[in-house]
C-alpha positions in Angstrom: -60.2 158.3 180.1 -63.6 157.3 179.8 -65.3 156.9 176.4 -68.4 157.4 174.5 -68.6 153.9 173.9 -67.8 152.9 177.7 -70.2 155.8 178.8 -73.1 153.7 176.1 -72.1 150.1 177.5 -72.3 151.7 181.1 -75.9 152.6 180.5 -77.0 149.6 178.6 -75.8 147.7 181.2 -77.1 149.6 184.0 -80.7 149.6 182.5 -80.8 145.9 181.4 -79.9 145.4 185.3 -83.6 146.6 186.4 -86.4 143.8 185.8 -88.3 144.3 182.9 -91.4 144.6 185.1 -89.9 147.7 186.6 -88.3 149.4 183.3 -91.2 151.1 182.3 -91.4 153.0 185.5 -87.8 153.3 185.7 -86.2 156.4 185.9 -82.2 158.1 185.3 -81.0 160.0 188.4 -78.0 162.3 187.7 -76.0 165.4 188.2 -75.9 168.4 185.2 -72.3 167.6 184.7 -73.3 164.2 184.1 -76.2 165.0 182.0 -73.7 167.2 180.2 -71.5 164.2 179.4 -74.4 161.6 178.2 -75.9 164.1 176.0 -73.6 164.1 173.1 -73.2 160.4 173.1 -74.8 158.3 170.7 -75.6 154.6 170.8 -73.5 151.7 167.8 -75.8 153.1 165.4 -75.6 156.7 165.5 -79.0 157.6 167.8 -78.1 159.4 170.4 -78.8 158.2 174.0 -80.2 161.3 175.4 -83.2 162.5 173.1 -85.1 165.8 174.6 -88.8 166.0 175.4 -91.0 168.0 173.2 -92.1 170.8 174.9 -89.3 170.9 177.3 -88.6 169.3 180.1 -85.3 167.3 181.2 -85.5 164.8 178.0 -85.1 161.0 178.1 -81.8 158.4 178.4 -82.5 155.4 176.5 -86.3 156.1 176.4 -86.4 156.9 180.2 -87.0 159.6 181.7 -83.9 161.5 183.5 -84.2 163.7 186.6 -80.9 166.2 187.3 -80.4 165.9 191.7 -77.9 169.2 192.0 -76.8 167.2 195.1 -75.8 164.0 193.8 -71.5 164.3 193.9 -70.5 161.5 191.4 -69.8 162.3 188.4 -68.5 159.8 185.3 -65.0 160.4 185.5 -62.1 157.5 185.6 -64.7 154.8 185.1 -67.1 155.6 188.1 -70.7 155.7 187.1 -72.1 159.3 187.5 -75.9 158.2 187.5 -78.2 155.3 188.6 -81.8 154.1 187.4 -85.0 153.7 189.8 -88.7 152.7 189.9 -90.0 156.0 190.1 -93.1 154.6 191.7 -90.7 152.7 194.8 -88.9 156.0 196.5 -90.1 160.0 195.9 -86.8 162.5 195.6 -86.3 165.7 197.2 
């Protein structure tokens, strides 16, 4: 069973992984049931990961901005990471 805490370490981790150069450009890439699963967790001091964006919109993962890809099949489930980070600028999604 996968945890909030292992769901927070598995971002962190996954984030820090992208050069600092690139982070600010960087961008979460996930599946609603995924999104469904980050949204309630909350980082060691009680902030939660996924904040919303005023006026609507997807919202933000650690200050990132998160784009849902209905076709993206991995979910977190069993330890599997359900979501990756990208330079927004290097690749355009359907």
């Amino acid at each position: 069973m996968v945890t909030p805490v292992d769901i927070f370490t598995s971002l962190l981790q996954t984030y820090m992984a992208v050069p600092p150069a690139r982070r600010f450009s960087a961008r979460w890439v996930m599946n609603e049931a995924t999104a469904e699963t980050i949204r309630p967790v909350k980082d060691p001091h009680g902030a939660p990961v996924w904040t919303p964006r005023v006026g609507g919109g997807p919202g933000e993962v650690l200050r990132s901005e998160h784009e849902l890809l209905m076709g993206l099949p991995v979910e977190i489930r069993d330890g599997t990471e359900g979501f990756l980070i990208e330079n927004a600028k290097a690749r355009e999604l359907p």
